[in-house]
N, C-alpha and C positions, 0 to 999 in steps of 0.2 A: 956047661955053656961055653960057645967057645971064647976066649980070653979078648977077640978083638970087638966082640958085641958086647962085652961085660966091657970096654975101655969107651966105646960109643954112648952107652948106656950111661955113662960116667960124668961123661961127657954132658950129653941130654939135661941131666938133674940138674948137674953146676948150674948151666945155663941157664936153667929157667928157675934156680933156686935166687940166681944173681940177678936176673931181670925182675922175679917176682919181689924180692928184695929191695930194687930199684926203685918199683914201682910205690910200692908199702910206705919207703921214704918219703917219696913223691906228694903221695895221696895225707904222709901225716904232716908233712912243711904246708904245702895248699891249705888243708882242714885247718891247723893254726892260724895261718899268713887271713884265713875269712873271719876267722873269732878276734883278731886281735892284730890292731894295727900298727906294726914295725916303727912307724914313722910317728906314735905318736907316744910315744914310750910303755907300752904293752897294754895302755887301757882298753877297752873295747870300742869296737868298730865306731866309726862317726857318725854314722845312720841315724835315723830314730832312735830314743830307746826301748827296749823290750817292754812292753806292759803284760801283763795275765788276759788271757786271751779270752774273747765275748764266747759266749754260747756256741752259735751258729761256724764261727771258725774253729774253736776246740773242735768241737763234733767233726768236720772236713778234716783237721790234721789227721785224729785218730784214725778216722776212717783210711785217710790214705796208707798209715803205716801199719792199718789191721789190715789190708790188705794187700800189699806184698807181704807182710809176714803168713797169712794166708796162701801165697804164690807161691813162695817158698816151702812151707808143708806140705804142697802138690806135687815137692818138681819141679815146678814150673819158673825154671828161672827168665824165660823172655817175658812171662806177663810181671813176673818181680821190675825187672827192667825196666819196664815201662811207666814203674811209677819213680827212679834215677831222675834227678832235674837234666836240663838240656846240655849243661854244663860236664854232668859227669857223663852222660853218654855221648860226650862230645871225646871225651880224652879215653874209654874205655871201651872195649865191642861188648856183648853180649855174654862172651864166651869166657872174656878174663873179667868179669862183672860175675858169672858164676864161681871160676875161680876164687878170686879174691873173696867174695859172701862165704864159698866152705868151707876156706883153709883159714881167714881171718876173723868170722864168723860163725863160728860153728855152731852157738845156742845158737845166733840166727837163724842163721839155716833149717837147723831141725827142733826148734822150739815147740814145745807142749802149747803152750798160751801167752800172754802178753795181758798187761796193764798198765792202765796210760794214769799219770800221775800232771805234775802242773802244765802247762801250755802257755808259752810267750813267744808272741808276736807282736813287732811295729806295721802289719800288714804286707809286707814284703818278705819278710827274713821271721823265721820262728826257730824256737827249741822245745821238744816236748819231751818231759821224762816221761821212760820206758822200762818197763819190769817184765822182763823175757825167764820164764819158766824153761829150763833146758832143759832136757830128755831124761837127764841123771838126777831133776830136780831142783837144782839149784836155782837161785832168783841173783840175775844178772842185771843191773841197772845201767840202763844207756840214756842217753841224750841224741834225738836225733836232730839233725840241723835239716830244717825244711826253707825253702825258698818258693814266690810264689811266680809261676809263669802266666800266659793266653790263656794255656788249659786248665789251671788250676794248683793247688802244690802240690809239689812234689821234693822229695828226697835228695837231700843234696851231701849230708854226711850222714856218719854216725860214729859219737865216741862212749868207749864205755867209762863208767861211772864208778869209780871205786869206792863204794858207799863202807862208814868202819860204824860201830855203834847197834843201838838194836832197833829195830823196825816194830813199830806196835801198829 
């Protein structure tokens, strides 16, 4: 290979190792800076409080995050996207939204199955734990932060859940 496409090449990665980088900071300051209000000595947000979520809304969360993780076991990271709240397809395209899902997400990405465990919502802002089956097996626990728009909720983070102890 010749030495100045191997120096380009070099070049390339940095760049996008350091903006992807950038970004990863970005998206995990915002994700805290929504759970947890700076200004009021780290308690949670001043909203409503979260209560355990009726029927009728568990059901819709679920739904929505069986299906982009459904989207995502297609490929299909534009209809994943579509269910990103307004907020994150505001600050991300489509394209670094697949990025970011396969290199920061990789059970996500290519997950076996999912099971959806409690649901808290004050009707605006929710959190539902998530049990993502990865491809090697493993059971990954996440908490997704959903927010409700016009069309309905949608997906606004996801952190994962470092669960220690044993699961019965």
């Amino acid at each position: 290979m010749n030495p100045g496409l191997k120096l380009l090449r070099w070049l390339k990665v940095t760049l996008l190792g350091g903006a992807l980088g950038l970004f990863l900071v970005t998206a995990n300051f915002l994700l805290w800076s929504w759970l947890f209000d700076a200004n009021r000595g780290g308690r949670m947000r001043s909203g409503p409080p979260l209560r355990l979520s009726a029927g009728a809304v568990q059901q819709e969360l679920v739904r929505v995050i069986d299906s982009q993780l459904s989207a995502f076991r297609k490929g299909d990271y534009t209809g994943a996207y579509a269910f990103a709240d307004s907020a994150l397809q505001a600050q991300v395209s489509p394209a670094v939204f697949e990025h970011m899902v396969k290199t920061g997400y990789p059970a996500i990405a290519r997950s076996r199955s999912a099971s959806f465990g409690v649901s808290l919502d004050n009707g605006n802002e929710a959190v539902v734990t998530v049990g993502v089956m990865s491809q090697s097996g493993h059971l990954l626990q996440y908490h997704y932060l959903m927010h409700h728009e016009q069309s309905g909720w949608k997906i606004s983070g996801v952190v994962r859940v470092r669960a220690e102890g044993t699961t019965i």
